[in-house]
C-alpha positions in Angstrom: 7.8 -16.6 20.7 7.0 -12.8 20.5 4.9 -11.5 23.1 3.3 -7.7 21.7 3.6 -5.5 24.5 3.3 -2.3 22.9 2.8 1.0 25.2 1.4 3.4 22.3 -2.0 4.3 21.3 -2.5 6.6 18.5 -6.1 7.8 18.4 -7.3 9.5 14.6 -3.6 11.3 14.3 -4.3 13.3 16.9 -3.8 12.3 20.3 -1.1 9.9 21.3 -1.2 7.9 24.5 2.3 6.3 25.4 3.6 4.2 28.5 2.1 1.9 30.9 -0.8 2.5 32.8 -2.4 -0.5 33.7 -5.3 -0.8 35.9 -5.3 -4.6 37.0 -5.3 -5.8 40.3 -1.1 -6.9 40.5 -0.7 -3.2 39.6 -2.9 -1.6 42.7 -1.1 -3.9 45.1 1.7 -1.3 45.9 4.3 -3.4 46.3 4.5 -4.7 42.0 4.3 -2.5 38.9 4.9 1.3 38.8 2.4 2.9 36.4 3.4 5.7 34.6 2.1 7.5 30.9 1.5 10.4 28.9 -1.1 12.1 26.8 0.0 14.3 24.3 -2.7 16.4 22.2 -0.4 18.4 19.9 -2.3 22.2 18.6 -0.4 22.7 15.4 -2.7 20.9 12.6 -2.2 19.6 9.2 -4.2 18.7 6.6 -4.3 14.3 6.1 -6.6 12.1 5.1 -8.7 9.8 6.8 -11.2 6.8 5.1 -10.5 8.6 1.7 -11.7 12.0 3.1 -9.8 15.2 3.8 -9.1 15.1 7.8 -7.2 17.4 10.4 -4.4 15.8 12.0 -1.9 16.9 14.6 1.4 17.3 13.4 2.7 15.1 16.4 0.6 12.2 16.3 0.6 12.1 12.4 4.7 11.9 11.9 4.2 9.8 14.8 2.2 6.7 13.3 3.7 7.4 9.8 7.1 7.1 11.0 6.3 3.6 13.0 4.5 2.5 9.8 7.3 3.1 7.6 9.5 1.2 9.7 7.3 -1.5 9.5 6.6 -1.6 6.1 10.1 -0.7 5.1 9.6 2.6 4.1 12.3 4.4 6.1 15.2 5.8 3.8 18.9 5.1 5.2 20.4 7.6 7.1 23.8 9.2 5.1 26.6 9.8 7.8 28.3 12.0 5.7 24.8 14.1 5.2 24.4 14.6 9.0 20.7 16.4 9.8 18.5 17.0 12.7 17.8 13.5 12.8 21.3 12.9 13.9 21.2 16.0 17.1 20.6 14.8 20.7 17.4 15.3 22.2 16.0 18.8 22.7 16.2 18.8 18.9 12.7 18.4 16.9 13.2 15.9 14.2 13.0 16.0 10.7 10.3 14.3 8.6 10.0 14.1 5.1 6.6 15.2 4.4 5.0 14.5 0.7 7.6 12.3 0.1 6.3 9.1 -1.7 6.9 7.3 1.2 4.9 9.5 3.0 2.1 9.8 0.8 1.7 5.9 1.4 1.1 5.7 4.6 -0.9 9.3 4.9 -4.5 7.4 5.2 -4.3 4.5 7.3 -7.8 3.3 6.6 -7.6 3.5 2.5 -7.8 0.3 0.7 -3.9 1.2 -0.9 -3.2 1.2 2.3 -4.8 -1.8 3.8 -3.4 -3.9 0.3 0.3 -2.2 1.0 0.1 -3.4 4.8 -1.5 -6.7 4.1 0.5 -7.9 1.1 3.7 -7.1 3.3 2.5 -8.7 6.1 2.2 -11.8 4.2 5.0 -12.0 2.3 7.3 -11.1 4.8 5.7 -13.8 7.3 6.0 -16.4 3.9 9.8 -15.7 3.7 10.1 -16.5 7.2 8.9 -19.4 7.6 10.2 -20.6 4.4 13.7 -20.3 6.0 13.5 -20.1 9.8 10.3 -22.1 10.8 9.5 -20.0 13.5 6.8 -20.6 16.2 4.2 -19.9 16.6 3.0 -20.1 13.5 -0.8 -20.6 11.2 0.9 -23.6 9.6 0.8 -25.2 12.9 -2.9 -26.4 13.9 -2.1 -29.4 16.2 0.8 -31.1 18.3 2.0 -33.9 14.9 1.9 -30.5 12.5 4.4 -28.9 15.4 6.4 -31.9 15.4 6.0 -32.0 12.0 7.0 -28.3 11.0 9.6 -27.5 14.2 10.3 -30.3 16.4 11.7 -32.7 14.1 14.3 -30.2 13.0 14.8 -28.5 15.9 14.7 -30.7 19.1 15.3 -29.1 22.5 16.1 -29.8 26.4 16.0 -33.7 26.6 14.9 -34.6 22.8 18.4 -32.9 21.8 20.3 -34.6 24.2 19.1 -38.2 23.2 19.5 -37.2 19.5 22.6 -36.5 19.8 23.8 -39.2 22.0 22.1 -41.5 19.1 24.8 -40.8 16.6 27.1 -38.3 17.6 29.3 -38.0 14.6 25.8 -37.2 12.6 26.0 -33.7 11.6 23.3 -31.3 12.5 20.4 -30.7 10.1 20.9 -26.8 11.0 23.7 -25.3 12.5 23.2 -21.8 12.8 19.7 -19.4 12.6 17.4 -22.4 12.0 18.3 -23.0 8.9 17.5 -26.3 7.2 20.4 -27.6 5.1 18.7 -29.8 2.9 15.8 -27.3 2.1 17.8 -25.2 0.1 19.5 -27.1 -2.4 20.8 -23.8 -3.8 22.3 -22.9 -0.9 23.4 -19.8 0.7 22.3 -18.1 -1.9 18.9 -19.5 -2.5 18.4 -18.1 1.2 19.3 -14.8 0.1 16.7 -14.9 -2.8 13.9 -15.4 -0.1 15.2 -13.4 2.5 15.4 -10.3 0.0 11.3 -10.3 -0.5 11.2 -9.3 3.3 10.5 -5.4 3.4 10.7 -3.7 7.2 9.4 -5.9 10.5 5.6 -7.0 9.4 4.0 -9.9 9.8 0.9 -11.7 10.3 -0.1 -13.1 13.6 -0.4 -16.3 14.1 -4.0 -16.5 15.4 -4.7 -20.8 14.4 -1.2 -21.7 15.9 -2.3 -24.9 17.9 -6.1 -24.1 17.0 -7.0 -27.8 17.2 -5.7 -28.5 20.2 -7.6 -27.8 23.6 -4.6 -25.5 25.5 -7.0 -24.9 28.2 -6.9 -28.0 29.9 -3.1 -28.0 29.9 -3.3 -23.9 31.1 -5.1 -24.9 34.4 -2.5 -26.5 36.2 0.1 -24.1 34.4 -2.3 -21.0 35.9 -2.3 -22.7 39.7 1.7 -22.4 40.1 2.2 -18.9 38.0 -1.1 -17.4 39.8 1.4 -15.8 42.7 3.2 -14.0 40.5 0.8 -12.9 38.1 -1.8 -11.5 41.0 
């Protein structure tokens, strides 16, 4: 599972919030969470585009989201070891970014429609090639408990379900043995998982927002909520 805890807001490229500042009642107890952040409002402006239309950034916030979109999108060059730059100097040293570069230019407007295709089209493929290989959870191809059996469990059984399969026949190989990896889904073998693997570009992908949609979680969250509620509060 990946919980998205991110401690970043970046508001028009021009102000960036970052750390944790939560106001909920298990932070104002005193005795749980420190909360700590920053707001940087950068003066030096460039010129950027917003929505298709020329806008005023700050230089800070800008390389800031265009740099975290790269990564995501795989748009980050690799760094040459033998080419050593400011990128490569401790802290107290500005880094370098490669302005107008074509990378760059693709992630300048973050509400364009190239944009929104480039970020969506990742997204999917990336999340595709994922679970073509790995069947990860959650996942949208998972609506209800039979499609999780179905899709994970059957492959992948844990805590008690592994120990009776293997105590059933213990001299029957695993389906997967390392990475959750299916065997007998890739005829072609190691190398058919490379083909697949090699469409992924950066970190993208979507989020599962139908995982277990047909099932009612609430039911099962109560009694789940009544023993957690001391440490959550």
């Amino acid at each position: 599972l990946l919980y998205v805890h991110s401690k970043l807001l970046i508001a028009d490229d021009r102000v960036v919030i970052c750390g944790s500042a939560n106001l909920n009642d298990r932070s104002q107890l005193g005795d749980h969470d420190s909360e700590i952040a920053i707001c940087i409002e950068d003066p030096r402006e460039i010129d950027s585009y917003m929505v298709g239309r020329p806008w005023r950034a700050t230089e800070f916030a800008a390389s800031l989201r265009r740099q975290l979109f790269r990564k995501h999108l795989g748009l980050l060059p690799p760094q040459d070891f033998t080419r050593p730059d400011r990128n490569f100097e401790p802290i107290g040293v500005p880094n370098a970014y490669d302005w107008g570069s074509r990378e760059d230019e693709a992630v300048v407007d973050p509400l364009s429609l190239d944009f929104l295709s480039l970020w969506n089209t990742t997204a999917r493929t990336n999340t595709e090639a994922f679970e073509r290989v790995f069947h990860p959870v959650p996942s949208d191809k998972v609506r209800n408990w039979k499609q999780y059996d179905e899709y994970f469990s059957r492959f992948f059984p844990t805590g008690k379900d592994a120990k009776e399969e293997r105590g059933k026949d213990a001299k029957k190989p695993s389906q997967w043995k390392l990475g959750h990896v299916v065997a007998e889904e890739f005829p072609g073998g190691v190398a058919e998982v490379k083909d697949v693997l090699s469409m992924i570009r950066g970190t993208l992908v979507e989020m599962p927002l139908l995982f277990l949609k047909e099932e009612d979680m609430a039911k099962e969250g109560l009694t789940l909520n009544a023993m957690t509620e001391e440490i959550y509060t």
